[in-house]
C-alpha positions in Angstrom: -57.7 -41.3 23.1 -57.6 -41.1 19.3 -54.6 -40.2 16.7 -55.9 -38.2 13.5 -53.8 -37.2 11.1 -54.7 -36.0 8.1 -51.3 -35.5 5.6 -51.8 -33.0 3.0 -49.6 -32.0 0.0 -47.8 -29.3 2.4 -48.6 -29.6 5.9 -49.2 -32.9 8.1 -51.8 -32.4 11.0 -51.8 -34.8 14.4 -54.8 -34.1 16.5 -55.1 -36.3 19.5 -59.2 -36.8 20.7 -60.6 -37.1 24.0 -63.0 -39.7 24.9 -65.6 -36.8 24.9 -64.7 -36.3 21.1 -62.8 -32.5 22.3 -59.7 -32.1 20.3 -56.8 -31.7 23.4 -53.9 -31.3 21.2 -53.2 -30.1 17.5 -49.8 -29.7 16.0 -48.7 -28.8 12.2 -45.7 -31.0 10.6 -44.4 -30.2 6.7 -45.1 -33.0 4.6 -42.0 -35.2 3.9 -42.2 -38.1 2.4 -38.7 -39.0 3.9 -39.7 -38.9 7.1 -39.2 -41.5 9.4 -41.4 -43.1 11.5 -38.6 -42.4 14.3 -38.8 -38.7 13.7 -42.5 -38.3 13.5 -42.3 -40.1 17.2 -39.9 -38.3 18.9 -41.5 -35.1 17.7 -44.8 -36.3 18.6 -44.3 -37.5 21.7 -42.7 -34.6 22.8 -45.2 -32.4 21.9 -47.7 -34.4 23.3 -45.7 -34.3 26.8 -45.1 -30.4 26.6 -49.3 -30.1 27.2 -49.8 -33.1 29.6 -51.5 -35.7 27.5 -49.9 -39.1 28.2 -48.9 -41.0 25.0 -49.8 -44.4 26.6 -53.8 -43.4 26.4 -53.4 -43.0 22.8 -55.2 -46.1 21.8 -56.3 -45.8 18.1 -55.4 -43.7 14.8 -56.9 -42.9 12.2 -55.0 -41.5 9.0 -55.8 -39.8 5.8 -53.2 -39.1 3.0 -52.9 -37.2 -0.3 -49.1 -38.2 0.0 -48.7 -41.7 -0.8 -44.9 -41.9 -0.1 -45.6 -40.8 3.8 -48.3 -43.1 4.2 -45.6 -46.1 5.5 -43.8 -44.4 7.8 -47.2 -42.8 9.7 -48.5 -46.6 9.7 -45.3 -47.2 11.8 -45.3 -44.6 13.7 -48.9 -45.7 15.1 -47.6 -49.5 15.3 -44.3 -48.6 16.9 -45.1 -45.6 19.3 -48.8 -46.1 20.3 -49.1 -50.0 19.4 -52.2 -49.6 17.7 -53.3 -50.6 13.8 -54.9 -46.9 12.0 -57.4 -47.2 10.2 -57.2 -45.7 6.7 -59.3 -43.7 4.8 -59.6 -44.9 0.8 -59.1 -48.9 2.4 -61.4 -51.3 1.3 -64.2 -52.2 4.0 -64.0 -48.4 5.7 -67.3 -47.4 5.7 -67.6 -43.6 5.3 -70.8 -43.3 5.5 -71.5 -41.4 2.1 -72.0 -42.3 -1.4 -69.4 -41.0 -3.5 -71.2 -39.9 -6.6 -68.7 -39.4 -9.5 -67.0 -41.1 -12.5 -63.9 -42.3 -10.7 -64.3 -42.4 -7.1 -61.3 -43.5 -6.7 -59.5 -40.9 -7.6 -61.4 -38.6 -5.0 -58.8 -37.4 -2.8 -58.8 -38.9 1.4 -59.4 -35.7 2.4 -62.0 -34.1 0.2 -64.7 -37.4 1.1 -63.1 -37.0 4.9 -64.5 -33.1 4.4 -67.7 -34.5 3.0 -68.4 -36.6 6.1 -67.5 -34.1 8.7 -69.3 -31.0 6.6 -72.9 -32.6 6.2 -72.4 -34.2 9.6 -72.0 -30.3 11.2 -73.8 -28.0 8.8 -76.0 -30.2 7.0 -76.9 -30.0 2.9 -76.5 -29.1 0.5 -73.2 -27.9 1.3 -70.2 -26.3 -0.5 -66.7 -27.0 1.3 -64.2 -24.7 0.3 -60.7 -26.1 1.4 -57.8 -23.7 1.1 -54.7 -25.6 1.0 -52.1 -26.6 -1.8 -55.2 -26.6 -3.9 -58.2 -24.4 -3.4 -61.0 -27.4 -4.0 -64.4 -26.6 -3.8 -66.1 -30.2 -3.1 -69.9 -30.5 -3.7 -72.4 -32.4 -1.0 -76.1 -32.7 -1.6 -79.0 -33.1 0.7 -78.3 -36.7 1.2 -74.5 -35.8 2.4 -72.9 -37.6 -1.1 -70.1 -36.6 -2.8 -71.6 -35.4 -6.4 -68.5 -34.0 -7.6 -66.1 -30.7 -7.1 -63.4 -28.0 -8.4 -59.8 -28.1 -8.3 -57.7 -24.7 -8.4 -54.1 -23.6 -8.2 -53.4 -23.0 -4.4 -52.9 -18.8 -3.3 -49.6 -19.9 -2.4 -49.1 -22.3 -5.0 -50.2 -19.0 -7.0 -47.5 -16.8 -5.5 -44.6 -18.9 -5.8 -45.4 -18.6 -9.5 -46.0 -15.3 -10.5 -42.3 -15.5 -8.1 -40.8 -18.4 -9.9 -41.5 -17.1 -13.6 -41.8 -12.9 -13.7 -38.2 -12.2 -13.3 -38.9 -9.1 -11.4 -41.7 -9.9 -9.0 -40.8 -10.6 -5.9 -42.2 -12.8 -2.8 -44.9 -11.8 -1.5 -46.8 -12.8 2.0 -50.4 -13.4 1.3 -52.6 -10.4 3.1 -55.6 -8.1 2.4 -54.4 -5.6 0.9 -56.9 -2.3 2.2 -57.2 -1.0 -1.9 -57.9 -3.5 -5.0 -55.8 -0.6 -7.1 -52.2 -1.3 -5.9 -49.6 1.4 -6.4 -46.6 -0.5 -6.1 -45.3 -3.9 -6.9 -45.9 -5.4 -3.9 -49.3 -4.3 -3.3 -50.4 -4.7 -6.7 -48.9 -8.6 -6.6 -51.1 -9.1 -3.2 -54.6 -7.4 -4.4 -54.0 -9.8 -7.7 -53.8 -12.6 -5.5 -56.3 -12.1 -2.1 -59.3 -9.4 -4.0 -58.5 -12.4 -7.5 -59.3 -15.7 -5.1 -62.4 -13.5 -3.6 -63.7 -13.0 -7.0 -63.0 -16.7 -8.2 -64.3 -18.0 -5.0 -67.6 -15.9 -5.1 -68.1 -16.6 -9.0 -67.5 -20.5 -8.8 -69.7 -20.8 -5.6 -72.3 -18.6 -7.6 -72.1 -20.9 -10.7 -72.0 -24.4 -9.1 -75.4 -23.3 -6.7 -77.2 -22.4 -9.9 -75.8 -25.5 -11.6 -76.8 -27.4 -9.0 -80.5 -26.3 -9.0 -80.9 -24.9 -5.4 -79.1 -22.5 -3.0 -76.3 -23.8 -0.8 -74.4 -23.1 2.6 -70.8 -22.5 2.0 -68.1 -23.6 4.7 -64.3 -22.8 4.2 -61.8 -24.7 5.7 -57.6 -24.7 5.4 -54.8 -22.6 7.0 -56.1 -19.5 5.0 -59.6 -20.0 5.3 -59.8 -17.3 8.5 -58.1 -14.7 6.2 -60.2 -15.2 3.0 -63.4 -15.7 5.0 -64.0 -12.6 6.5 -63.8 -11.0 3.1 -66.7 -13.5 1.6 -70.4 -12.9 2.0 -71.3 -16.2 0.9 -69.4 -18.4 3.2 -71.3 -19.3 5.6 -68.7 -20.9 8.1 -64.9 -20.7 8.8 -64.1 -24.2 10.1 -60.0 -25.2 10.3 -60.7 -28.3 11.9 -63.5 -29.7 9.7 -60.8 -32.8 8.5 -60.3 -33.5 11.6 -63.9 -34.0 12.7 -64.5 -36.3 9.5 -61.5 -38.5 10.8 -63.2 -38.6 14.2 -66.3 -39.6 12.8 -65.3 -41.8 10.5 -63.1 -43.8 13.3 -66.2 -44.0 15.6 -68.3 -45.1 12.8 -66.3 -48.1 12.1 -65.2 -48.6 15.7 -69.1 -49.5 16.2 -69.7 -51.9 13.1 
């Protein structure tokens, strides 16, 4: 069985894979980079009992992290707990698999070239991934399945925690559709800003970067708030949570076989 994790700016994810490439179990962690590798096992492997999957198959890992200060602790909680050596995304001599077409590749977040595998991979190209997390990043794939290049936005919750943070009398809101774009409270007003704003921005930048681009293009959505957002958004073509998780998997076989 394989170990993904993917750690984000606010959420770690542990996936364990079957031989048959199925994820059998998926669990949700916030992202601290004082963690120890102690806690993320005990956690783990606790979790991992509580559905019946046998920590002692685990026999490889894979990781990607935006977090560089959780990146130690998740290498020893793979040596330590499931005596195997992960393989890291963004280490030299991991072969993604794509070319990573941009000024600085370097600076191309794990996740977003993990996305990039798993989304041409599934849906083909040219693609548009649309990953709602800390950031809302729109990441551009061609025909080929390279990396040209992207968008980075302030997160919806990033988003609320601001308009909370800095207005002295708007409060905290939950992030929902609200059912009118005219809200006649506070509240309601604060929430069709936010979800009815991040439709608009989504459809207009996915608009602009297909006509920049020279051709149409499939849109998938990924992220915790991807099923909320994508429901309300004609062009996307695909609500995918797990689509990191599949790059991780194919990356790991990828390698495993060269």
């Amino acid at each position: 069985m394989l170990l993904a994790i993917d750690s984000g700016n606010t959420n770690a994810v542990f996936a364990v894979f079957a031989e048959d490439g199925t994820i059998v179990g998926e669990w949700r962690s916030a992202t601290e980079g004082t963690r120890t590798a102690d806690e993320y096992g005990i956690w783990l492997m606790g979790l991992m009992t509580l559905v019946g999957i046998d920590p002692k198959r685990v026999g490889a890992a894979v990781i990607a992290s935006v977090v560089p200060a959780t990146l130690f602790n998740l290498k020893t909680l793979c040596r330590k707990y499931f005596e195997t050596e992960p393989l890291i995304i963004g280490d030299e001599g991991v072969d993604l698999g794509v070319g990573v077409r941009v000024a600085r590749p370097e600076e191309v977040g794990a996740d977003r070239l993990v996305n990039t595998v798993a989304a041409h991979h599934v849906y083909g190209g040219p693609v548009i991934v649309v990953d709602f997390g800390t950031a809302t990043t729109f990441d551009v794939i061609d025909a080929e399945g390279d990396y040209i290049g992207g968008v980075i936005a302030p997160g919806v919750n990033l988003s609320l925690e601001a308009l909370h943070a800095e207005a002295a009398q708007l409060p905290r809101v939950a992030v929902e559709r609200p059912p009118r774009v005219i809200g006649t409270a506070t509240v309601p007003a604060m929430q069709s800003g936010i979800f009815w704003g991040y439709v608009s921005m989504i459809e207009g930048l996915v608009a602009r970067i297909a006509r920049e681009f020279g051709s149409p293009m499939d849109v998938i959505a990924t992220g915790g708030l991807a099923p909320l957002f994508a429901e309300s958004i004609d062009v996307i073509k695909a609500c995918d949570p797990d689509l990191t998780l599949k790059g991780l998997h194919l990356i790991y076989e990828r390698n495993r076989r060269s």
